[in-house]
N, C-alpha and C positions, 0 to 999 in steps of 0.2 A: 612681131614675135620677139620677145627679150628671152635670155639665154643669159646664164653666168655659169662658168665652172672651175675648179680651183682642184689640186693635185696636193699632200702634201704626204712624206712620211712621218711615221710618228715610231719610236722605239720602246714601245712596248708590245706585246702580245694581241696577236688578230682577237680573238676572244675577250680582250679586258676593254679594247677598243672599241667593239661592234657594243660588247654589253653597257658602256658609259655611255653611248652616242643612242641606242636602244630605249634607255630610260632618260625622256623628256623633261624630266625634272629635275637632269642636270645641268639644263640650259642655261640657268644665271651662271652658271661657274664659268664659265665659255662663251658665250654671247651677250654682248654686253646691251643689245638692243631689247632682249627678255625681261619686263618689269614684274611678273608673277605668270605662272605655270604649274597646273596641276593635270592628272590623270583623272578622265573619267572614272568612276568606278565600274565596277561590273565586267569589265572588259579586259581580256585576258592581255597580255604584255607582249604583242607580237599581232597579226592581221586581226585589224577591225578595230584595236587600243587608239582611242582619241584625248587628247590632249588641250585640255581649255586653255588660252596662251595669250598675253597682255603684253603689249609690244609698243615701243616708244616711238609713237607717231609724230608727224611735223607740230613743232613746236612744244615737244616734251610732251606731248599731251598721248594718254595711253588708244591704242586702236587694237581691236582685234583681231587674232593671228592662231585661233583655232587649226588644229588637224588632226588627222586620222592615218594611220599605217593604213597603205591601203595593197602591201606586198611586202614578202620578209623572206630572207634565206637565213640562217646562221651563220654568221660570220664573215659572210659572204656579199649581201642589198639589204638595205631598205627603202622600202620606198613610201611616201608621204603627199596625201593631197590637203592644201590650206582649205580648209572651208567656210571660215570666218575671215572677213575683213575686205578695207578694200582692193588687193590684189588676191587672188588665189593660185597660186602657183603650183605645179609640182614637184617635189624635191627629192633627190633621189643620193645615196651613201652607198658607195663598193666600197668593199674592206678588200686588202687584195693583200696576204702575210710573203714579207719578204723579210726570208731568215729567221730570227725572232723580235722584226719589227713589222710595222704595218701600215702601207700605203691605201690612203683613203681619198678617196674623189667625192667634191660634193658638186651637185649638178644641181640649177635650179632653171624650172624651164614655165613660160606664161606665155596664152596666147590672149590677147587682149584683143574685149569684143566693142564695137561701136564707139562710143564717143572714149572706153579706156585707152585706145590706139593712139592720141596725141597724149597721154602720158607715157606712151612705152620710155621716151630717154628716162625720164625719172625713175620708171621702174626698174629698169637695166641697172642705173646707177646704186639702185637700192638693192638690189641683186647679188649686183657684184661688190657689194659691200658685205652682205651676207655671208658669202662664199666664202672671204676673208677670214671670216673670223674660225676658219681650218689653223689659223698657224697660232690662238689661242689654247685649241682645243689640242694640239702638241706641246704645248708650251705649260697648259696645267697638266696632261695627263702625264709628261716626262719631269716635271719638277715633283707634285705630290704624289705620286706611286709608283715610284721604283723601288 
């Protein structure tokens, strides 16, 4: 079972936070692993919104990293299952407003079946990489929108 999860506050508004982190297409701005990213059509912005998502595999080479909302509060969870590529993870965002800043947890959680179990260290490693990339996601939302 691999597990990564990362804490970070961020000083702006629960609401500007959950809605930047909400719209997937702001992924390159913040994740630097994101090589193109787009919204299904049709599918409203909130449970059931899936996300076609191109993602920088070993040796630069792009892998697929598709998902779907597959749980939403306002301002409050999201939650996201991978459904494309070779890991599929679930990944999970509380928004949690403290004062008029906002503490966000990302969790990413994988249970890997059969012969994906001797990659679990790789995947963890890849995880907890992902995770990381919370203290970007403070780093562009408190530099361009204050």
């Amino acid at each position: 079972m691999a597990h990564a999860e990362e804490s970070i506050t961020i000083h702006r508004p629960v609401n500007a936070v959950f809605d930047f982190v909400l719209d997937g297409t702001n992924s390159p701005l913040w994740r630097p692993g994101v090589v193109d990213i787009q919204r299904v059509p049709g599918k409203p912005l909130g449970v059931g919104a899936a996300f076609k998502q191109g993602l920088k595999g070993p040796g630069g080479r792009r892998i697929e990293g598709d998902y779907e909302i597959v749980e939403y509060q306002p301002n409050e969870l999201i939650k996201f299952q991978v459904t494309a590529g070779p890991a599929r993870p679930t990944g999970t965002y509380r928004f949690e407003a403290v004062g008029d800043a906002t503490r966000v947890t990302f969790m990413l959680h994988y249970e890997p079946k059969g012969l994906a179990r001797l990659m679990d260290p790789m995947i963890t490693r890849t995880m907890r990489s992902e995770v990381a990339t919370l203290s970007n996601l403070k780093a562009y939302l408190e530099s361009n929108h204050s």
